[in-house]
Structure formats: C-alpha cells, structure tokens
N, C-alpha and C positions, 0 to 999 in steps of 0.2 A: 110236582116241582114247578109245575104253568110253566114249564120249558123255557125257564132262566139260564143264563152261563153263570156256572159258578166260579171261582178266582181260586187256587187250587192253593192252598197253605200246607206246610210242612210239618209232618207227625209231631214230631216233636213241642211246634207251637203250638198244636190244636190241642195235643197232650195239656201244656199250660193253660192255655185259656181255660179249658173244661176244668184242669185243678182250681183256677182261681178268680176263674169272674160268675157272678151268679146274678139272677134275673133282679133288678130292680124294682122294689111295691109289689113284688111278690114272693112266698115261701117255698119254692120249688124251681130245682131245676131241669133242664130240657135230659133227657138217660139218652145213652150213647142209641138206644134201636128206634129212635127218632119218638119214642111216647111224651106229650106235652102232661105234666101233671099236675100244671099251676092254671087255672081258668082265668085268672087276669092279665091284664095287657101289659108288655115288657114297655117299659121307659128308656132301654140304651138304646135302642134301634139295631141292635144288632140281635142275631137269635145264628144256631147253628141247624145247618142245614142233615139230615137224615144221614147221609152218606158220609159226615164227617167234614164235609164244605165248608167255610164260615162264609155268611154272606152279610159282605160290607157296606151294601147300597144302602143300609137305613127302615128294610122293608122283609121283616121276618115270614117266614112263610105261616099262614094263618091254616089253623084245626078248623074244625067245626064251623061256625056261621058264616065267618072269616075267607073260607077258602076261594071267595070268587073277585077277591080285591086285589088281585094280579093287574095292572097296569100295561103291560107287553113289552117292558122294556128289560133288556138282558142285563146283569153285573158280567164285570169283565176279571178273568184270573189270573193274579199278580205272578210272576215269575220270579220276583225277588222282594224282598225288604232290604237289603244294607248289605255294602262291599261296592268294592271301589271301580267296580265295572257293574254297577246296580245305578240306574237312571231313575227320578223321579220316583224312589223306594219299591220300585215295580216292577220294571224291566231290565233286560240286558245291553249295558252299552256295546256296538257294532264293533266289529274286529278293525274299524280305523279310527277309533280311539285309544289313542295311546292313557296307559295308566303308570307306568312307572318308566321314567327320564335315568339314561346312563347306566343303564344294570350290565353294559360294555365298555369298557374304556381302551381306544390305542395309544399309545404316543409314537410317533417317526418322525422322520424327515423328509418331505415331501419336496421342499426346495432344497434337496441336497445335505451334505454332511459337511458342509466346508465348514472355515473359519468364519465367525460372525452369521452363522446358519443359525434358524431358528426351530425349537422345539413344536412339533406341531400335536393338536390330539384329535380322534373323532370319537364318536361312540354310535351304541346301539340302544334304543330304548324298546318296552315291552306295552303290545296292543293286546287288548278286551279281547275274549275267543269270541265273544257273539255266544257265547251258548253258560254262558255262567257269570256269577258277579265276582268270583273271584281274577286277582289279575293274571290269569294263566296262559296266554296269548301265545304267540308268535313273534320272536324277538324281530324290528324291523331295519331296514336298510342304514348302512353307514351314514353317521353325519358327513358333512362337508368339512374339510377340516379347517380345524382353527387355533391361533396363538397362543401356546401353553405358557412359554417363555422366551424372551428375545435376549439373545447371547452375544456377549461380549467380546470383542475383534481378538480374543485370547482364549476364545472358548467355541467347543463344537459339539452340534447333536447329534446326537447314538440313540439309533433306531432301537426301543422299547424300554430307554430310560424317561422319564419324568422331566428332569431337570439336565439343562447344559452340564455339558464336559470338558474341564479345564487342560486343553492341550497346548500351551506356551511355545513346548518345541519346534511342533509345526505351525504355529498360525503366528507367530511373534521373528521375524527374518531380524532381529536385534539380539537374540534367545543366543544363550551359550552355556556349556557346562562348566562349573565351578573347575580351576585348577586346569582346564586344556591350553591354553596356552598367555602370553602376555596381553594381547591383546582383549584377554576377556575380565571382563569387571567382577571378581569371585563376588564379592558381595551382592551383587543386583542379579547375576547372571548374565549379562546383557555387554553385548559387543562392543566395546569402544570406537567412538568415530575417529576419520582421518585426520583429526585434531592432537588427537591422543601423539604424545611422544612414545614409541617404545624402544628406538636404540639410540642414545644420544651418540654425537658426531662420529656416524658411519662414511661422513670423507669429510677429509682436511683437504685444504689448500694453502699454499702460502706464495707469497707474492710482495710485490710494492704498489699499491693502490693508491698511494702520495708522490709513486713517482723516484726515480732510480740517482737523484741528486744527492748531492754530500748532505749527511746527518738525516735521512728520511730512512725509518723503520723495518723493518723486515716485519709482516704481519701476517695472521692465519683466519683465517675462515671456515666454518664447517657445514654440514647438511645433515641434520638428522630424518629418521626415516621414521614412518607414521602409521598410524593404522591401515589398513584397506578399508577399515568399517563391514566388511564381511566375511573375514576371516580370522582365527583366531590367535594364529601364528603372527609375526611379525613381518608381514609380509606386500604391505602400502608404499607407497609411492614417499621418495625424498621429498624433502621439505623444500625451502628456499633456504641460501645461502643465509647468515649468519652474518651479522657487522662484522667488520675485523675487528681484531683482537690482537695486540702486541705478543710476537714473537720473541723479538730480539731487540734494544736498544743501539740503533747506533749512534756513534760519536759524530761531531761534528767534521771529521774529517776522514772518515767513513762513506762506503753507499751500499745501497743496496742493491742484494743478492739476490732474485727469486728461484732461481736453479739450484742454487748452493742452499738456499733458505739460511743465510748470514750476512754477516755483513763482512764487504770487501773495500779492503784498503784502496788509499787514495794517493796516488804519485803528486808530489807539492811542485809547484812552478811560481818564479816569483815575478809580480805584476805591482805595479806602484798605483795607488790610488788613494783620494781626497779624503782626509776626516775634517769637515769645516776647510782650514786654512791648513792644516798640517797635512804632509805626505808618509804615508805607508806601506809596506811591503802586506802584499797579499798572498796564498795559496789559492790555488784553482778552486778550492771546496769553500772559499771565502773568508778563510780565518786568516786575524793582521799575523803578522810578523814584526819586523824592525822596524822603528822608526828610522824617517828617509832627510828630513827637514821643512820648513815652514816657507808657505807664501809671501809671509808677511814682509813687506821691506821699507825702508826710514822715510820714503815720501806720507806727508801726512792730509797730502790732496789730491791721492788716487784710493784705485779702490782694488783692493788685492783678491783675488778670486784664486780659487783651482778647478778646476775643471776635467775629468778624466788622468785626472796624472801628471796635470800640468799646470803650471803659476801662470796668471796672467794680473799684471798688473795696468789698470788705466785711470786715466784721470777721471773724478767723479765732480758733481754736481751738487751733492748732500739732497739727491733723490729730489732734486725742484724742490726741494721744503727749506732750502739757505744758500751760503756760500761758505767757500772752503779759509777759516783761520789760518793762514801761515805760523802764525806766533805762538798758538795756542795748540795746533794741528789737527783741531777739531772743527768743525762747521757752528757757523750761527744761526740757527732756526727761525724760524716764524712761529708767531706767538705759538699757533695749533700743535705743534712740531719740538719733539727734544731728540736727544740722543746724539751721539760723537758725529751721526749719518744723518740725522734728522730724519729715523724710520723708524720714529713713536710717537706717540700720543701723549703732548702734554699734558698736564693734569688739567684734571674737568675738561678734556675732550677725548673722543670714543671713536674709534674706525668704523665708518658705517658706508656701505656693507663691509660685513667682515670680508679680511681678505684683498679690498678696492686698495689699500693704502690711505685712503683717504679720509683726514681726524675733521669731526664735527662736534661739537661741544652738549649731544641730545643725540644717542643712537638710535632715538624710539623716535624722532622726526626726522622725515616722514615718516608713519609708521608702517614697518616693515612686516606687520600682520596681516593688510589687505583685509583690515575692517571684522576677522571673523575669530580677533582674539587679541588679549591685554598683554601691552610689551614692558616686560621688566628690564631694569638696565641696571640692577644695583651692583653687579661686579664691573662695569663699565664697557658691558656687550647685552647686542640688546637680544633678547630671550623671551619669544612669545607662546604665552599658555592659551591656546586653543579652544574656542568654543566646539562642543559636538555639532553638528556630527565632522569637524572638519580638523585636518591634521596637518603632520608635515614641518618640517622647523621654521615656517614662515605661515603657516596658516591656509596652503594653495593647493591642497589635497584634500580627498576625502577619508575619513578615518579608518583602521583596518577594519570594522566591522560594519563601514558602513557599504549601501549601493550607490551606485551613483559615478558621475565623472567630476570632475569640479569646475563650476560649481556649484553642479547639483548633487550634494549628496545630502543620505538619508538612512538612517541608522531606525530598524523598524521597530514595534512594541512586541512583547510576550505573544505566541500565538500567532503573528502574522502569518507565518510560512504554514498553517493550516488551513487556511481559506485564500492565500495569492499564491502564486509562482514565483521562487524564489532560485532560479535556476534558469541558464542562458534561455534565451525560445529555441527552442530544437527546429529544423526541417519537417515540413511537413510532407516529403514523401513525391510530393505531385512532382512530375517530368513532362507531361502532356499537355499539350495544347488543346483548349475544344472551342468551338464555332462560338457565337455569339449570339444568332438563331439557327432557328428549325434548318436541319436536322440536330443539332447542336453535338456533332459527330466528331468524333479525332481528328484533330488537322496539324496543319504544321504551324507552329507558332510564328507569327507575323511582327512586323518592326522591332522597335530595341527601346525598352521601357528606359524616359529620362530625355530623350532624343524628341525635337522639336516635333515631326514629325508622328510621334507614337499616337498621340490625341487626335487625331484624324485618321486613324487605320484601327478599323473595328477587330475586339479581341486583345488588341495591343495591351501588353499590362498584366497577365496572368501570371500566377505564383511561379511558373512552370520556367519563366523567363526570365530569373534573378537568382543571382548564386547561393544556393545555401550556405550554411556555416557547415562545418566538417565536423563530421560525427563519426563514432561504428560504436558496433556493437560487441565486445569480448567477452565468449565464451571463458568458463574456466570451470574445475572441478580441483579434487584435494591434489592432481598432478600437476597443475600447472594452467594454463590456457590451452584451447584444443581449437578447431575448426567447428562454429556452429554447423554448418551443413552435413558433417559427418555425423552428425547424431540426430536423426529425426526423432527419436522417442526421448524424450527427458527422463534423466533420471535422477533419484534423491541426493540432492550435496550439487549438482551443479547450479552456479548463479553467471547472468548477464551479468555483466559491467558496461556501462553506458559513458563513454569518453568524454564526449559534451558536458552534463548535468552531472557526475560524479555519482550518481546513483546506481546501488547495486540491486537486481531485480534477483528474485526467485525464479527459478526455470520453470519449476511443476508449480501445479495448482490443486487447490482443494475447491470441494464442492458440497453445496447442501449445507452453507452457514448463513445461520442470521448474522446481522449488523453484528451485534455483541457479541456472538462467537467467535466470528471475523478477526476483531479487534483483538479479543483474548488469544486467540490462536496465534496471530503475529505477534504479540509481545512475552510471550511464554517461548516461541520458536528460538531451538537450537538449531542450528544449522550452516554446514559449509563453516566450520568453526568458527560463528559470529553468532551474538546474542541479543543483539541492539534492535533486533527486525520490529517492525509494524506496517501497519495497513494504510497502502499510498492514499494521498489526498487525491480528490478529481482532476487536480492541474498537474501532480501528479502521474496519473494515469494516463491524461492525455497527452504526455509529451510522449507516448510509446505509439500512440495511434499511427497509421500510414495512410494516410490519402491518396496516397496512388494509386491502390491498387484496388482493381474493378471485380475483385470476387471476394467474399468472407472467409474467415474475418479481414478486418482491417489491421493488419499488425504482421511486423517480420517476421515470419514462420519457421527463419530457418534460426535466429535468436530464442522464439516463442513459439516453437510446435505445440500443437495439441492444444492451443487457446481455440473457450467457446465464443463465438460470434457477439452470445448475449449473458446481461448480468453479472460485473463482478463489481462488489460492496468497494466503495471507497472510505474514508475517515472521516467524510465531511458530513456534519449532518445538517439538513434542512431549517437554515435557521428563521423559518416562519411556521414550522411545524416538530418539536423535538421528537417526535415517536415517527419520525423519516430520517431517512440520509441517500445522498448522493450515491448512484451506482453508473457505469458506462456498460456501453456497448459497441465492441468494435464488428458495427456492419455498416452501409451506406454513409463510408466515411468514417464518422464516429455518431452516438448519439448519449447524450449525458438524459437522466431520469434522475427522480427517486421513487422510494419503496418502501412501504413501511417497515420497521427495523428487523419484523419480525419473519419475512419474509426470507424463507433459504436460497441465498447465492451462491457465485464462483467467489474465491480468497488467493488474491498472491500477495505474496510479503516485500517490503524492500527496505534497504536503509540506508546508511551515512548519505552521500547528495553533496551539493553545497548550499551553506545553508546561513543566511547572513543575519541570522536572530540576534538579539546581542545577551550577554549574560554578565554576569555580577554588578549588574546596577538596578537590579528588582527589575527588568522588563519596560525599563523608559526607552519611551525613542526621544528621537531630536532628528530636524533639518524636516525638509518636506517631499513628500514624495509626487506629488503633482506642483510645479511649479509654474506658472505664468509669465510670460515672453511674448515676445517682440511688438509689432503694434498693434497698439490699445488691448493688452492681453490678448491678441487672437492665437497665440499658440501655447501650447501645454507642454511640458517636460515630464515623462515620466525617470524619474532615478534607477527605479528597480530593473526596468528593461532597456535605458540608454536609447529610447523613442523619441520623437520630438510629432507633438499630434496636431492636427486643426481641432480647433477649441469648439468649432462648431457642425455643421454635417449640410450637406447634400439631402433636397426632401426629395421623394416619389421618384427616386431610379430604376430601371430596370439594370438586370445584371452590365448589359453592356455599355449602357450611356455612366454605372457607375465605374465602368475604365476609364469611358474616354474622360470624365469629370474630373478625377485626381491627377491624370495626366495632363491634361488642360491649365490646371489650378499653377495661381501665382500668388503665394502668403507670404507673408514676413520676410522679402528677399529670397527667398528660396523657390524652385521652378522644376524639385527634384522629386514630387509628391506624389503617392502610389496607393492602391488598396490595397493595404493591409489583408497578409494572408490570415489564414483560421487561426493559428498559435498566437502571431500577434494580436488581433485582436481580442480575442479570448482572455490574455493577460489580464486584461481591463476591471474580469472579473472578479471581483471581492465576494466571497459567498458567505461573509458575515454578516453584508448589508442585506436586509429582507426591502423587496419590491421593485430594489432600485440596480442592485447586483454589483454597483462600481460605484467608486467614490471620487471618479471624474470630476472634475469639474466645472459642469456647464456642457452642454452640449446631449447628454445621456440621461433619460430621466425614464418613467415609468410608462411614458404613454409612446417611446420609442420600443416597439417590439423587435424587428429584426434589423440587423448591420449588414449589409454585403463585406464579405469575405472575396479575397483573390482566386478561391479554389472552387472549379468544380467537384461534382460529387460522380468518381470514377466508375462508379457500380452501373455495368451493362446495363441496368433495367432503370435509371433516372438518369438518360443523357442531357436531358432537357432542365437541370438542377443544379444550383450554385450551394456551398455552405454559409451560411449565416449566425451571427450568433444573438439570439432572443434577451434583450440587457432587460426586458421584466422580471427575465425568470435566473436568468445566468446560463442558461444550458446552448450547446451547438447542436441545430437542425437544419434543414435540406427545405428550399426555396425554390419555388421554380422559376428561370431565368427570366420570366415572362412579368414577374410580382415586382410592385412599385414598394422599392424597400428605402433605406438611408445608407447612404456613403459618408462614411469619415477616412480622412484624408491620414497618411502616417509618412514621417521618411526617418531616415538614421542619421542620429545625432553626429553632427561632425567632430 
C-alpha cells in the first residue's frame, strides 16, 4: 500500500462505484480480493484500493513493474460528501456552526404587559454536533429579544401569544359599557365629556335682572348639570347660569317680584308733568292719566315753556335768527332762518354741525369728514361714507376691525396674525434690577426712567422700572375657575385663560410630534368643550414666556406645571426654508429656533385670542401700519402695537451706554424715550419676511444682527447677559452686556 492514507468511503458508495464505473481503454475490472486482471493502464486516475478504499489522488496503486512509483505522499480520508453540516464535501462542520435558525420560537413581554406594550419574540437555533454532517447539534442559547409587533394605546401583550391583545376596558380611561348609565355613549362605548348635557335645568332661579321698577319682568334662569367625563352616572359639575328667560309679563303698572316670583301691584299717586306744552297727571310707575291744561298763552312774543310741571312764559328773541311780528304774532327771520321761531333751516340751507343751531347753505363745507371720507348732503344733513380703514360718523376713528388709534389706523391682510402679533404686548415678567457691569449681580434699581436725571445714573432704564399692563392668568376646568396653584399636576379638560390677550391655552401637553402632527393634533382637538384649537404662532407662544425668573423653565408653573424647558413646534414655518418651522424654548429667558418639520416635539394647543384679521372682504387691508411722523420722518408709528419708534438706531452700544442713550435722547418734541423691553421689540418681527424679519421702515435691515432689549437674562448661570433680538433672523437670543450691539429708541404713543 507504499504506506498511503486512505480517505475512508461508505459501504454503500463503494457498493456503487464497483457496480457502475469500470476501467477505462481497458476490458477488465479491479475483483473485490484486490487481483488486477487488466495489464493496461487505467485512464480515470482513479483505481480502488485492496481493502475496499477508493483512492482519489489520481495515482492507483501499480502491480507488477509499476509498484515502485510511490511518490511519498499520503491521500487524505474524506469524512463526509454532502449534508449541511458537511464542509468543503469532506469534513464536518464544528459544533459553532449553526445550521438550522429558529427551530425555537418565544413570544412575551419583556417590557411589561401594560397598555401600548409591545409584543416581543426570541428563539433558539441548532449547531453542527462536530462529529456528523447531519444537522443534529445542540439547540443554542436564547436570542436577544426583539419586536414582534408594536400595540396599539388600546391593546396589550400576553405572555405566549404572537399578536397584541385588544383590552379597551383597561387601557382606554374614555371606555364604558353599553347601557350603564346616561352619561355613556351606548354607541361608541365611550364616556361623554363634561360638555355633554345630561340633566337639563337641575336649578331655577328667578329674579329681576332689569331691575324691580314698574313694567320690568319677573324672569328665570337655570343650570344644567354635565358630565364628570369619568363616570357614568350623571354625576359632573353644574353648568353656568343660563340667559334669562321670561317668567311672567308684567304690566306697566306693575313691578317686580323675585321672592313671590310675580309681579306686584303698584299703589298710583298723582304728579303733574310736561308733554311739549301741555300738563298731565302721572302715576309713580309713569303712566299719564288726566289731562291738567296747556302752557300756551295769547302773547305771541314770548316763548312758553313747561318745565317739571310748570308753565313758564318769557319773552323771546326768535332764537337771534329775527324779531318778534306783533301783527302777525310770528317772528321775521333772516334769509338762512324760517319758522314761527326762526329754529329752521330755510330752504337750501342745512344746520351744520348738526345740533349747533346754526343754517349754512353747504353742510358738507367745511367738510366734516376730516379728509378721510366723501360727504353727502342729499337729505340736507351732511352724511360721511368712510374711507377704510377709518370710521365713526365723521370719519375720526378707526374702524371696528381695524388697529390702531386715530389716526393711525390699519385694518390688516388674510394671514397677518400668523407671522405678527396681534394681541396687547403682555409683561415680560422681569421685577429685578441687575448691575450694568461686572459682577452684573441683583441690585436695587436706581433713578426713575423719563426723569431728567435717569441718563446719567448707570442701570437707570431697565424693564424692571416701568409698570406693566395688568394681566393674570385663570385657571378653569368643566367646574368653573379654580386656584392654579392648587393643582400642580394638570389634568385632561383644564385650560389657562389669559386676561390680557384673550387667549385660551391648553394646560397639559403632548410629546413626540413632528410639525405636522402638531398641527393635526390641534385642529382635530376636542377639548374643555371647545373645538376651534390650533397650534400657537411663535409670537404666540412668546407672550407666555417669563423672564424673570432665574431657573427653568421660563414660564408660570403654577398656570403651566409640568412644561419642558425645551422644544415646543409652533405654526409658523421658516419662510426661507419650507421643510422647517419655528419652535421655542423657555430656558435662559426664552429662545426661538427652528427644526426641521420632521423632527419630534412638545404640542400645546390654544384658541380664540383677539384677533383683528378682517373678514368678508376677501382678506384686503387698508391704512398703514408703519406710519412716518414728525421731523423729516424721523419717527415711526406702529398701529398694531400703539408704539411710536425712532426711525433710526444707536450704532456699537454696549448694554448700558444703550440705557443711558434712549434716556438721553430728544426726537420729535418728545424726551420720554426708553429701550424697549423684549416683547416690544420682538413685535417688530414679521416672520413672513425672509432675511430681513420686519417690514420697518428704515432703520432694520440685514446686516443689523442684534437689538438691545431692556431685560436681563435672569438665569443664575448668565448674569453677565442682556436679551436681544437677531432682526436677520427674527429670533430672541442672550448677548453679553459687554457686546457692542444697536439701540432703537420706543416710547408710548399719547
């Protein structure tokens, strides 16, 4: 055998072979007790070996002549041909080859069984034994588990099923059964909110609400009582009172009852009093009675009056417009002038003003419009139609839809109140004084902002030292109004009400919405029985910011508990990039960003506001809202916020020379000029404009980066930091007192 290793093959295949392969260019084959009976040389290369071997190297072992052509090299003995733990058709794959994936399956819950839990699965797969090619192994260690399926806020996993499990009852706090009580919606299953009526007028009241005079009503009022919203029964909080509503008709000589709920008679007493020139008897409830007699008497050049119940007759004049005829017993007027009194208007002439006495022959001259509307006279009063944005029966007001004082007003286009502020400037919060340099620490606030003196007393001028406008914030739920600070954790259905700006704010907040969720989310929102919700603008959201206060967030907490510091989406989107929108963040002050849309934020909702858009004339404005004033245009009128601004700015201040600067300052007759705190100036913002952020006029342009603001930034860890607002961009950031910025001047319009 030249002491070869032979490759060890399986009965069976050797069985085949020997049936069916035979030596090639020769007529004989090799017999099982190793006798060669064919003297020629094989052509496959392969030959079997004596013992039953097949040997595959190519090099059959040689008979006779042959037998010394051993080379020394060994064949090696295959372990396997095929199976899926058979490597290279030869060997056995190692017991850390896995051959068969999953031949285990778990499913559980590994983060829990709750509501909105997710289905989890692992398995076991099977490794090579190492000693065969079949896959007959050793099942290995548990995978790591992983998401089978993710469940719905209505559904829960159960430990060795596959697929979620729809448990409503528990995971749905709206969930009710069919038929328990009124307050449950049989159709949906689902608990009716404290909107819901379910006992109408569970109290009356009646009363006089007009007041307990002759001929004024007996009326009734009721309170119906509402859902809980979490219970099934009728068992929620009364409603609000109810208009009145006619009880009882009384008579005019009649009053009213609240006690009796009727009406009670009236004892008559008699009292003489004037109708024109004639005398009559009255009742106390004011009904006439008899007639008494007449003023009037045969002089026909005095002037007969009654007055309280009594004739007084005196000589007249014929009202300075003639003298008094004897003959005729009437007056001779002047041309302008007719009547028995000469207290009319001859023909083709017109009392102007009305009411003056006084006839001109043209009530429209001078005209009584004041330039900002066309005077008609055709009934012979003169009667002016208004140009927009301006009103009022003479033309000297601004219109109900417009802003503005007169006369500046301004009636805005479609969309304004989504990129400006359309709502008072609220309070910014700030009550503190801080230094003007290093250490730029709390101090007491120094002089009296407007006073001759302030511009030379460093500091003088902070937001901290000018009264705010009066604000609060009212809590309320389906009861009624409560105490914000009584309820640290918010709960579903209460909303702020904001006194100032008329805006109603969401209490709680969502989390984890893109822009577009955001938006959808508010305008689909029911809630606190109101439907109108959406997602506040940035101006907005900044009127809730508080800048006073020196630790995160920035915002009333005992209004807004539970707000995060950072990220809540506003409506406003980026209008230099449409796949962003504006978000805030109340820490260091406030700070506005945006984010691409797609991006998961915080969501509060709010609605109604005041809101001076105008409607049914397709979205036109009229009037202007930046106006130009006094000399050589150096002052600005804004309408929208009743400002009156320097048209131009202060270059390279630091925060405190830009006090003493507007303190200093003497424009247009005026010596009463301030820096504008962060909400005022902020206003300025238009976030429709790209690059430029305001549509000022003059004085704000692109290559103006930041504005000094009146307010420090409260937060313990930037004492040394004013707020500014960036008019490239539009957003409010934090400057440090030390940085040579712009001052623009503000004061309030008189």
């Amino acid at each position: 055998m030249n002491g070869r290793k032979l490759w060890a093959v399986r009965a069976c295949f050797l069985v085949a072979f020997i049936s069916l392969s035979g030596c090639a260019g020769g007529e004989s084959v090799t017999s099982l007790d190793g006798d060669k009976e064919d003297e020629s040389e094989s052509t496959d290369g392969d030959s079997l070996h004596e013992d039953g071997d097949v040997i595959l190297d190519g090099d059959a072992e040689s008979h006779g002549d042959n037998d010394d052509s051993s080379d020394g090299d060994e064949a090696e003995i295959c372990e396997c041909q095929e199976g899926p733990c058979c490597k290279d058709g030869c060997h056995f794959d190692g017991t850390d080859v896995q051959c068969e994936e999953n031949v285990e399956m778990e499913y559980g819950c590994p983060e829990g069984m709750g509501c909105g839990s997710s289905v989890m699965a692992r398995s076991k797969s099977r490794n090579c034994s190492g000693a065969s090619s079949a896959c007959d192994g050793e099942l290995g260690d548990w995978s790591d588990w992983a998401l089978a399926q993710e469940c719905g806020e209505h559904e829960v996993c159960v430990s060795g099923e596959t697929e979620c499990q729809e448990n409503r009852p528990a995971c749905d706090p709206a969930w009710c059964e069919a038929g328990s009580g009124s307050c449950c919606d049989d159709e949906t299953n689902t608990l009716r909110g404290p909107e819901w009526i379910c006992e109408a007028e569970t109290e009356i009241e009646y009363g006089c609400p007009d007041g307990t005079g002759c001929g004024q009503d007996v009326k009734f009022r009721t309170k119906d009582r509402h859902c809980s919203g979490f219970e099934t029964d009728c068992q929620g909080n009364l409603g609000a009172w109810s208009n009145w509503k006619l009880f009882e008709d009384c008579m005019p000589d009649q009053q009213c009852d609240s006690d009796a709920a009727s009406c009670h008679d009236h004892q008559f007493h008699d009292e003489i009093r004037c109708v024109g020139l004639e005398r009559y008897y009255y009742n106390e409830c004011n009904v006439q009675e008899e007639y008494v007699d007449t003023c009037i008497d045969a002089d026909p050049c005095s002037v007969d009056g009654c007055e309280q119940g009594v004739c007084g007759n005196e000589s007249y004049t014929c009202n300075g417009h003639g003298v008094c005829n004897l003959e005729n017993d009437y007056c001779t007027c002047s041309p302008e002038y007719t009547g028995p009194f000469c207290d009319s208007c001859a023909v083709g002439y017109y009392e102007y003003p009305v009411g003056s006495g006084i006839c001109i022959d043209n009530p429209c001259l001078p005209d009584p419009c004041n330039g900002h509307g066309i005077c008609g006279n055709s009934t012979g009063v003169a009667i002016c139609n208004c140009e927009d944005p301006f009103g009022g029966l003479w033309c000297n007001e601004c219109m109900a839809d417009a802003f503005g004082t007169f006369p500046y007003c301004y009636v805005s286009p479609s969309g304004f109140c989504e990129t400006n502020p359309c709502f008072p400037i609220p309070p910014t919060g700030q009550e503190k004084c801080y230094l003007a340099h290093d250490p730029w620490t709390e101090t007491t606030c120094s002089g009296t902002p407007g006073e001759e003196l302030c511009g030379s007393i460093e500091g003088c001028g902070q937001d901290a030292q000018f009264t705010p406008p009066e604000r609060e914030f009212v809590c309320q739920d389906a009861g009624g109004d409560f105490p914000c600070a009584d309820r640290a954790t918010p709960a579903v259905g209460e909303v702020v009400l904001d006194t100032l700006t008329g805006m109603m704010w969401q209490r709680t907040i969502v989390e984890d919405k893109t822009w577009q969720q955001a938006i959808d989310y508010c305008e689909i929102l029911a809630y606190a029985g109101h439907s109108d919700w959406r997602l506040p603008t940035i101006h907005e959201f900044r009127s809730i910011t508080h800048y006073g206060l020196d630790t995160e967030p920035t915002i009333n907490l005992e209004a807004f508990p539970g707000t995060a510091p950072l990220g809540f989406w506003s409506s406003t989107s980026d209008i230099s990039n449409s796949a962003q929108a504006w978000n805030i963040g109340f820490y260091f002050g406030s700070t506005e960003n945006w984010n691409e849309k797609t991006v998961p934020l915080f969501a509060r909702c709010v609605r109604a506001g005041i809101n001076h858009e105008t409607s049914g004339n397709g979205g036109s404005s009229s009037g202007i809202r930046y106006s130009l004033t006094g000399p050589d245009d150096s002052l600005v009128v804004d309408a929208v916020t009743n400002l009156m601004w320097q048209r131009s700015y202060g270059y390279g201040k630091n925060w405190g020379n830009a006090l003493k600067y507007c303190e200093q300052l003497e424009l247009g007759g005026y010596d009463d000029w301030r820096v504008p705190n962060v909400n005022e100036l902020a206003s300025l913002v238009d976030y429709a404009i790209s690059n430029l952020a305001s549509g000022f006029p003059g004085g704000l342009g692109s290559a103006i980066e930041n504005v000094w603001s009146s307010n420090s930034v409260s937060n313990q860890y930037l004492p040394g930091y004013a707020l500014v607002v960036q008019f490239s961009m539009g957003n409010v950031l934090q400057s440090e007192k030390t940085e040579l910025c712009y001052a623009k001047c503000v004061r309030d319009l008189d």
